[in-house]
C-alpha positions as CSV (number, residue, x, y, z in Angstrom):
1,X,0.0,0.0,0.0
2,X,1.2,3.4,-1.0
3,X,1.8,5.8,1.9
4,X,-0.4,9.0,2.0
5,X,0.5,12.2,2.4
6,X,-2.2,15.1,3.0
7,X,-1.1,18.3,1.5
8,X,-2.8,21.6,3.1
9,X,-1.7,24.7,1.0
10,X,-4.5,27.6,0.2
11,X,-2.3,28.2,-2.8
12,X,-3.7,25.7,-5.6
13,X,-0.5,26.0,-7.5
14,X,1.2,24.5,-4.6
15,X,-0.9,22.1,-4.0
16,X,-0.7,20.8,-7.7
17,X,2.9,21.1,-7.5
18,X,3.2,19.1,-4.5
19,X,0.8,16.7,-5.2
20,X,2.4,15.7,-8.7
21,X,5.9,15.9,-7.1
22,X,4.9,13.2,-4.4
23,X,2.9,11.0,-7.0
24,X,5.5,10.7,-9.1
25,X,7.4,9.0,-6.5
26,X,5.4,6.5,-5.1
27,X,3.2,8.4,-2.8
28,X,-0.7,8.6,-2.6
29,X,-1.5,12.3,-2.3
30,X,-4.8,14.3,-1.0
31,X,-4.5,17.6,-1.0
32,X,-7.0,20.2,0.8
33,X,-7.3,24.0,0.4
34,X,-8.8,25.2,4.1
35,X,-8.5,24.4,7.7
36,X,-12.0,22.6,7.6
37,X,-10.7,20.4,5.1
38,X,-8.0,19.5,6.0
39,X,-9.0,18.2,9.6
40,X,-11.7,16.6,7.6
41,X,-9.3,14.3,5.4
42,X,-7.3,13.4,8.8
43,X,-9.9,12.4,10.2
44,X,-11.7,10.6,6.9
45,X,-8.7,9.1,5.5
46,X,-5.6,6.8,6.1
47,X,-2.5,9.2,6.4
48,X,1.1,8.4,7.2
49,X,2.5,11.9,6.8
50,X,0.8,15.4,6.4
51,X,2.7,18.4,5.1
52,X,0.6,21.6,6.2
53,X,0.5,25.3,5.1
54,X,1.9,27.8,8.5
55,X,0.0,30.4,6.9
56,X,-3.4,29.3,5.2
57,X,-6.2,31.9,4.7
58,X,-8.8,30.9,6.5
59,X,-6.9,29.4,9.7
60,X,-3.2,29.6,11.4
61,X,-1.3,26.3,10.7
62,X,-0.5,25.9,14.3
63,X,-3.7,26.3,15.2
64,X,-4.7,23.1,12.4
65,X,-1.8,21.1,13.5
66,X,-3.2,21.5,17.3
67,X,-6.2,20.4,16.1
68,X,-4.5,17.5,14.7
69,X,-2.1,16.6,17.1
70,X,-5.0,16.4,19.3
71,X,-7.1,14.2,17.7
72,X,-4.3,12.0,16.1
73,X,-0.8,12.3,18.2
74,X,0.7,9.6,16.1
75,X,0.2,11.4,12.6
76,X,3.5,13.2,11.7
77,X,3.2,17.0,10.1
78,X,6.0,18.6,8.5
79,X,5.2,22.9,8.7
80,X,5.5,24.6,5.0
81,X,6.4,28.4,5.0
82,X,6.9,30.8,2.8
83,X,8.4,33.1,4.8
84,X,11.8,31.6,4.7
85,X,13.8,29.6,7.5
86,X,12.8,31.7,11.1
87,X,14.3,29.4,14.3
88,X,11.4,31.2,16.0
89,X,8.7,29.7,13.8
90,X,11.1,26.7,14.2
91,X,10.9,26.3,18.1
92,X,7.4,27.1,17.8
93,X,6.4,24.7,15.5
94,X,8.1,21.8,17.2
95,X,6.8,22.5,20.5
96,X,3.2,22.3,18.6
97,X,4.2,19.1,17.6
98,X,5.0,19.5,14.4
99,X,7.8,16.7,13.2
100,X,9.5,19.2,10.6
101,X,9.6,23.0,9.4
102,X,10.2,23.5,5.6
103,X,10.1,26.8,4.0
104,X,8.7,27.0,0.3
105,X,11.9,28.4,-0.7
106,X,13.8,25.2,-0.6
107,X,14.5,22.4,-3.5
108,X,11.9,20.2,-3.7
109,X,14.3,17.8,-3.0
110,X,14.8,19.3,0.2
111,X,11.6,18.6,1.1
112,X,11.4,14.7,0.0
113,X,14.4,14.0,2.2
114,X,12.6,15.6,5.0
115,X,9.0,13.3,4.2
116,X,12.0,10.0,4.0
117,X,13.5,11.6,7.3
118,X,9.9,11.9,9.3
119,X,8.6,8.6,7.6
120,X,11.2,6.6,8.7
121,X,10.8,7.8,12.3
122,X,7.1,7.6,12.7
123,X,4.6,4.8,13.9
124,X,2.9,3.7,10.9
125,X,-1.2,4.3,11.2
C-alpha cells in the first residue's frame, strides 16, 4: 500500500505542484485548500505523513496542527512556509508538535528528504 500524504496549502499552484511531485514517487496524495478540510481528510482518511501550510487563509497552521495533534498524536506534520527559515517559527512549531519545518523556498528535494526523514521515524497508522 502506497503511503499517504495530505497536503494543506490555500495556494492551488502548490498544491498541484506538491501533489504531482509526491505521486511521481510512489506516494498517494490528497491535497486540501482550508482548515476545515483538511482536519476533515485526517480524520476521513488513512494518512502516514501530512505536510501543512503555517499560513493558510482561512486558519493559522499551528492552530490546524493543534487540532491534529489532538485528535491524532501519532500522525507526523511537517510545517511549509513561505516566509523563509525563522528558528522562532522553528521552536514554535516543534513545540506544537509538528515533526518538521520546511520553507517554500527550498529544493523540492529538500523537502522529499525531510517526508524520508519523518517517515522513517514515525509509527505507521
Amino acid at each position: 500500500m502506497k503511503q499517504q500524504i495530505l497536503v494543506v496549502d490555500d495556494e492551488a499552484p502548490i498544491r498541484e505542484l506538491l501533489g504531482e511531485f509526491f505521486k511521481k514517487r510512489g506516494y498517494g496524495v490528497t491535497t486540501a485548500a482550508t482548515a476545515a478540510e483538511a482536519l476533515q481528510r485526517a480524520d476521513e482518511e488513512r494518512l502516514h505523513l501530512v505536510i501543512l501550510d503555517i499560513d493558510l487563509s482561512d486558519a493559522d497552521g499551528f492552530e490546524v496542527l493543534q487540532s491534529m495533534k489532538a485528535s491524532h498524536p501519532n500522525l507526523p506534520v511537517i510545517m511549509l512556509t513561505g516566509m523563509g527559515f525563522d528558528d522562532d517559527l522553528l521552536q514554535e512549531a516543534l513545540q506544537k508538535g509538528a515533526s518538521g519545518y520546511v520553507s517554500k523556498t527550498l529544493p523540492l528535494e529538500q523537502l522529499l528528504m525531510e517526508v524520508h526523514r519523518t517517515l522513517d521515524h514515525s509509527p505507521q497508522p
